[in-house]
Each structure stands twice: as C-alpha cells, then as structure tokens.
N, CA, C and O of each residue as an XYZ file, in Angstrom:
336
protein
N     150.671    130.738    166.356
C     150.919    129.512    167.064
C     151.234    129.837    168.510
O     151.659    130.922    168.909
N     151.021    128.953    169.121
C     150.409    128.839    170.645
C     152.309    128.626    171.229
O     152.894    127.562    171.026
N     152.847    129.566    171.777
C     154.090    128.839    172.403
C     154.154    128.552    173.755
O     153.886    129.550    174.424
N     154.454    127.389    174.533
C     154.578    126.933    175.925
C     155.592    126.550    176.125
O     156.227    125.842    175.344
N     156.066    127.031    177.493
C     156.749    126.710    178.592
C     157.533    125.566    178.409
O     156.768    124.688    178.012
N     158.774    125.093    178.506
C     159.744    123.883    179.028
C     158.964    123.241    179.780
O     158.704    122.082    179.459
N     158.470    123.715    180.789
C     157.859    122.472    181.516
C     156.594    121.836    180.882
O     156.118    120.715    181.058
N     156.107    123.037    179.960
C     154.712    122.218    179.625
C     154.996    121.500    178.681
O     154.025    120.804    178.387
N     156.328    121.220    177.703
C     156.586    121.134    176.454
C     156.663    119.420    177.196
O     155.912    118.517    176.825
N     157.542    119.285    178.096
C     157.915    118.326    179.172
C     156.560    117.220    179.294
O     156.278    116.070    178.956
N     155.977    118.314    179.967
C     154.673    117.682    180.700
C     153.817    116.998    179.858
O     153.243    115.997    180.286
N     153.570    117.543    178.251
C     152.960    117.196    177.685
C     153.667    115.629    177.273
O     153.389    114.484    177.628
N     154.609    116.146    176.439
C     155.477    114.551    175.657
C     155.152    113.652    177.160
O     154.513    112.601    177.129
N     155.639    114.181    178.316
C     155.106    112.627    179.493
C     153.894    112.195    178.931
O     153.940    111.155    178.274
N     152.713    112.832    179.063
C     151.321    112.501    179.142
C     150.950    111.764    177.474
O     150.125    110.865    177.313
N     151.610    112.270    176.585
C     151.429    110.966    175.523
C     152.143    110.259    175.502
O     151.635    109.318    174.892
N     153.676    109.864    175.942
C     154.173    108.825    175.998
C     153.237    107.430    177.406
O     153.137    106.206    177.493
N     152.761    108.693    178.239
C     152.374    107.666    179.559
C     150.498    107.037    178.768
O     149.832    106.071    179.139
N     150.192    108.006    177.699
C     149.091    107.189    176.882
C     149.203    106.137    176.031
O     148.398    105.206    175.988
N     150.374    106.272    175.209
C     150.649    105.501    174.571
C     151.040    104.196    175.056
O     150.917    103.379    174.144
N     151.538    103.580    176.315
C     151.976    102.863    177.677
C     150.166    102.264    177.601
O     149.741    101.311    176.949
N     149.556    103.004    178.309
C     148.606    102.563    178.323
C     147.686    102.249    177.314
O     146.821    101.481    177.735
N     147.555    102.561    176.130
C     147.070    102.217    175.186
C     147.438    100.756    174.678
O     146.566     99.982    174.281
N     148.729    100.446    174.715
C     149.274     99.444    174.264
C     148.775     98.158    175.296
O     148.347     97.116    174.799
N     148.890     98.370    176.986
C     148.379     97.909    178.148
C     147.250     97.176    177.804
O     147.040     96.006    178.122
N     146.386     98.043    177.012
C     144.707     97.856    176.895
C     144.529     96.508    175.736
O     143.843     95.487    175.797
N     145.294     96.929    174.887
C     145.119     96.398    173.604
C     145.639     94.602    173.529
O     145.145     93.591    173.030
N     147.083     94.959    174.442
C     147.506     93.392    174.749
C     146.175     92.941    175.497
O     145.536     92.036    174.960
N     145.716     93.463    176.635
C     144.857     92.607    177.303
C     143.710     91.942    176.950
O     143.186     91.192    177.774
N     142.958     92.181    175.230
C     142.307     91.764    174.520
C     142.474     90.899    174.032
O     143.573     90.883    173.477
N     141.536     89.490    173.841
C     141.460     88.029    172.723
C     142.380     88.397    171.290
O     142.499     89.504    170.764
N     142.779     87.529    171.000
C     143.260     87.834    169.711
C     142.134     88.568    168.737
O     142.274     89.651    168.170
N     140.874     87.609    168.690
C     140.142     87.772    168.027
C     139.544     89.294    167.938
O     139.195     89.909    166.930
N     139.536     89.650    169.116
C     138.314     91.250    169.577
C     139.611     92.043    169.154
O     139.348     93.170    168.735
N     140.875     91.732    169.164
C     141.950     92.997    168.880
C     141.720     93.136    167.771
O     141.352     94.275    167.481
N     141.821     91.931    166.401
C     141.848     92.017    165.216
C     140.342     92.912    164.661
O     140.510     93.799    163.824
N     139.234     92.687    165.057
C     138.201     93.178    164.669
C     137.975     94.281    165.392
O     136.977     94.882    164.996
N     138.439     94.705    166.170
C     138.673     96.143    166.385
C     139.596     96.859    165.797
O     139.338     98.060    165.728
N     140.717     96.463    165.291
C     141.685     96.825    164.610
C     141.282     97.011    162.676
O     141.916     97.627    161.820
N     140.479     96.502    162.598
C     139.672     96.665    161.598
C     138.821     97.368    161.762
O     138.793     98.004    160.708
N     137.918     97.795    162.486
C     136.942     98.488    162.294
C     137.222     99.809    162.495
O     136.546    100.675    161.940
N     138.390    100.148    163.425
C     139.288    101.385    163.259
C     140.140    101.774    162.065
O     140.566    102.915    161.884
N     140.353    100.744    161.268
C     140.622    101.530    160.258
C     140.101    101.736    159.029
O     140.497    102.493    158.143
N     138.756    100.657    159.060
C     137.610    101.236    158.202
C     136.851    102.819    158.548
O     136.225    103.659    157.900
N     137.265    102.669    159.789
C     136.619    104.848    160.309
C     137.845    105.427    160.082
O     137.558    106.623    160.020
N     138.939    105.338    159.932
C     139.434    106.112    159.332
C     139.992    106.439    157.772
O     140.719    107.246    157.192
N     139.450    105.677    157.592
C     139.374    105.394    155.861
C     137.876    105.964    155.622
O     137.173    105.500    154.724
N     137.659    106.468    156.040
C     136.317    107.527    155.850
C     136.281    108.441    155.448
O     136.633    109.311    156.244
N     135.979    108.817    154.409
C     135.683    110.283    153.868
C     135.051    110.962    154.788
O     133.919    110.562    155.059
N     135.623    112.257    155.580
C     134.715    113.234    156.397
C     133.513    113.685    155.631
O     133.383    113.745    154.409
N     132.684    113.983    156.541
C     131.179    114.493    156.005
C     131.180    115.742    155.364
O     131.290    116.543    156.292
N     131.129    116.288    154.445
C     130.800    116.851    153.424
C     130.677    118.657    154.292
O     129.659    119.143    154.785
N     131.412    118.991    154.254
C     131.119    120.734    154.868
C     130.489    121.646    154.226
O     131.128    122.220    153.345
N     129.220    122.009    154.438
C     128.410    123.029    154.355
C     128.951    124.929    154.168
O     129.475    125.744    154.928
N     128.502    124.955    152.849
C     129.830    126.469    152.793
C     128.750    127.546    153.377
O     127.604    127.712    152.960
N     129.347    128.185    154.364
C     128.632    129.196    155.326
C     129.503    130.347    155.177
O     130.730    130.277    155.106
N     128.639    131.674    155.122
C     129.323    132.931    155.192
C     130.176    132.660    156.245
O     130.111    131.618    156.897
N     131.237    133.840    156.507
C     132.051    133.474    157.379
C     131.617    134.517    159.251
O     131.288    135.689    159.436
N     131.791    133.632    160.009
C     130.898    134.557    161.289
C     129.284    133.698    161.433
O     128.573    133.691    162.437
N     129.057    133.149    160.367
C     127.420    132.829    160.358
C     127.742    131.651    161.374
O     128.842    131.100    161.368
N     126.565    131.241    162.383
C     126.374    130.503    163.608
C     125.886    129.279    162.979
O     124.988    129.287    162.137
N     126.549    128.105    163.437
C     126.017    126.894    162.681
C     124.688    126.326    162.736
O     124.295    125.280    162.220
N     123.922    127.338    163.580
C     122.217    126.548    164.154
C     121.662    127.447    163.078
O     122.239    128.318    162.427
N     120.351    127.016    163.038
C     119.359    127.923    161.761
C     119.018    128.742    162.846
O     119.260    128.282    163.961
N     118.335    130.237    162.740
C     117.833    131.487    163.317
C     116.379    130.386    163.965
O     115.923    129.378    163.425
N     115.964    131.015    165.208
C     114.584    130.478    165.483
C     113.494    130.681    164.730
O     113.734    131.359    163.732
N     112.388    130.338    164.851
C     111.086    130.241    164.066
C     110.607    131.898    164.369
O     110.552    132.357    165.510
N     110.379    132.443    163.512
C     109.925    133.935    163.220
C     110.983    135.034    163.341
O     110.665    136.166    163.705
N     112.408    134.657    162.994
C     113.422    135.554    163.184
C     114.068    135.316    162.024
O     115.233    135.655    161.815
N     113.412    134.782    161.304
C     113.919    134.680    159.630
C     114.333    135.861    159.645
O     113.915    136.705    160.437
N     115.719    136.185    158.259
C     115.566    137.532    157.746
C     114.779    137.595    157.104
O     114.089    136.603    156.870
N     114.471    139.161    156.368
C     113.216    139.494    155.803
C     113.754    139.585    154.557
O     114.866    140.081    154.372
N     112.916    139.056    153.487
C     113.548    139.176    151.825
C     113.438    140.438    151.742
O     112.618    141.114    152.363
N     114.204    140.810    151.019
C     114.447    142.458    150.073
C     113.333    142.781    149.729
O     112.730    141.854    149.188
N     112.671    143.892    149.822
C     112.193    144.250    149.078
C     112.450    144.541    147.182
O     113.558    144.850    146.743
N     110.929    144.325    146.072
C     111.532    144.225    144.936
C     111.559    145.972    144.496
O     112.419    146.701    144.001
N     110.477    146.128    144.856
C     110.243    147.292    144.176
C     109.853    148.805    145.343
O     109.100    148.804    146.317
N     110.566    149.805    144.859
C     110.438    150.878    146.044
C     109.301    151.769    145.957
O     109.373    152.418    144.914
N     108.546    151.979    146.469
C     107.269    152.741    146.173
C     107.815    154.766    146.056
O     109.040    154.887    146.093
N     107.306    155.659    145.978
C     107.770    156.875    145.665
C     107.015    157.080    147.564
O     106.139    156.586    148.274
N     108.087    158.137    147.616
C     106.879    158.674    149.434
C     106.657    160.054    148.822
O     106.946    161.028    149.517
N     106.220    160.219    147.711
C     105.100    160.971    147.338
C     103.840    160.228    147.057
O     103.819    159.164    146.439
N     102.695    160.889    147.580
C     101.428    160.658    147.067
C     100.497    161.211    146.761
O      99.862    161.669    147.711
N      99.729    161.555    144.890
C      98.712    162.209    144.913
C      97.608    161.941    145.097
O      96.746    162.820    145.064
C-alpha cells in the first residue's frame, strides 16, 4: 500500500469533499423529473453484473498476437536425426 504525505492525505479529502459540493450543485440544478430518471438509470448500472473475465495466463497481453505470429503447435511426433 501506497503511503502519502499529510498534506496529500489533506489535499485529497479537500478535493472529494469540494466534489461532492459540486456534485450535489449539479444534481439540485436538474427538473425533478431528469433527476429521478437519472437516478434510476444509475442505479440500474450499478446493479449490473460486471462482464464476465476471461481467465488468461498470468503476464499474457490482453490483445490477440498479430496475424502470422501465432505460436507454433508442438510438434507430435520426433523424427530420429539418424538416416539410412
């Protein structure tokens, strides 16, 4: 865990209390109507099941490899490097 500074500990709690100020600012200044149906539709997204996470080795890059940089399948069978 990340430890900061008195002042930043400070600085921070200002900057969400001075959001929260303004958040509230925003929200009064809306119709009754547009608050309520926004107020609903925010908490139908968060009543959302997150999207489903994809189990990836760990280190593996979330994009697919480009076109011809596939890995190469295993070989099945090993030939002898003798030859008569």
């Amino acid at each position: 865990m990340t430890k900061h500074s008195r002042y930043e500990r400070e600085r921070r709690a200002t900057d969400a209390q001075r959001m929260k100020e303004v958040q509230a600012a925003w929200y009064a200044s809306l119709p009754a109507a547009t608050a309520l149906a926004f107020s609903r539709e925010v908490e139908a997204a968060q009543a959302r099941v997150p999207a489903a996470h994809v189990d990836m080795a760990p280190g593996t890059a979330p994009n697919p490899p480009r076109p011809g940089r596939e890995p190469k399948p295993p070989k099945d069978e090993q030939r002898s490097r003798r030859s008569y």
